[in-house]
C-alpha positions, 0 to 999 in steps of 0.5 A: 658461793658456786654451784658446786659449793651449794650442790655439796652443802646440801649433804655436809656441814658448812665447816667441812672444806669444798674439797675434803667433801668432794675428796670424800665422796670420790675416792676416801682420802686424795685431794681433788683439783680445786676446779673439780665439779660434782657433775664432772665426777658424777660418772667416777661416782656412779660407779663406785656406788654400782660396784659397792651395791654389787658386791654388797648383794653378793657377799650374801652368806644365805645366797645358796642352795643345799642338796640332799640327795638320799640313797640308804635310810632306816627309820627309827621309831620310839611310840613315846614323845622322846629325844632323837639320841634315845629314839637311835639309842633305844627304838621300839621298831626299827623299819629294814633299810630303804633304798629307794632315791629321796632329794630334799633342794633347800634354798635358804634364800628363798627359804623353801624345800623341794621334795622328790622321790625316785626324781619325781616332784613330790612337794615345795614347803617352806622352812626355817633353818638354823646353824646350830654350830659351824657345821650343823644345821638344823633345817624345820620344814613348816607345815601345819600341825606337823613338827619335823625336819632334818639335821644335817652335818656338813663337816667333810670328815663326818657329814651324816643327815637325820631326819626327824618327826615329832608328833604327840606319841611318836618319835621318828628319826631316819638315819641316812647310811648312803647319801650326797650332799652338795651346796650350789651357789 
């Protein structure tokens, strides 16, 4: 047996031909040369694998952050434990409209929230966040004894984000009137 033979014997069964194994492992389908060597071929492989690896880590469907930039807001406060529809539909104080500059920088990869007010750095807390349909998601800020976070629309034609606090005897959900949303990465 040569060399080559006992080297590819290790990965594949002894049934399966020297050269359909090294026609496998470099390019799929295409016969090789019966002289071809593994080593001779180890560059040709390296790379391939390299190039999968590469693409593979890229394709991430998280790999992105999501600006929220805020530039109008008026929260909406029911003093009962309620839904967010009935909290918009039916509030027991509605506050005037806020014109002061928020950001929110959610990095689903890293899965954290920055927080800036009037472009100062306020907090980092981290998330979890859910795609609630093709264009809703629904990101939960998680901090301890707190229940709240933001849904965010990102369909072009009806983009809207709304902000939304649960606590035992209130609901509160801002609205965004003027706002940006970009996605980076």
């Amino acid at each position: 047996m040569q060399n080559t033979e006992r080297e590819l014997r290790f990965f594949f069964p002894e049934n399966v031909p020297i050269r359909i194994c090294l026609s496998l492992i470099l390019n799929g389908t295409k016969p090789l040369p019966l002289k071809t060597t593994l080593f001779q071929n180890l560059p040709r492989i390296m790379k391939t694998l390299t190039g999968l690896l590469f693409l593979l880590h890229g394709s991430s469907p998280f790999a992105q952050k999501l600006v929220v930039e805020l530039y109008e807001k008026q929260d909406f406060v029911a003093y009962r434990n309620t839904s967010i529809d009935s909290t918009l539909m039916s509030p027991d104080y509605l506050s005037e409209i806020d014109r002061s500059k928020t950001k929110y920088v959610f990095d689903l990869t890293e899965k954290t929230s920055a927080f800036f007010r009037e472009d100062e750095f306020a907090s980092m807390l981290p998330i979890a966040f859910e795609k609630i349909s093709d264009n809703l998601l629904q990101v939960q800020i998680l901090q301890e004894g707190l229940i709240y976070g933001l849904l965010i629309n990102l369909d072009p034609a009806q983009e809207s984000v709304l902000w939304y606090g649960f606590s035992e005897f209130t609901t509160t959900v801002m609205k965004a009137h003027q706002f940006k949303l970009f996605k980076c990465g």
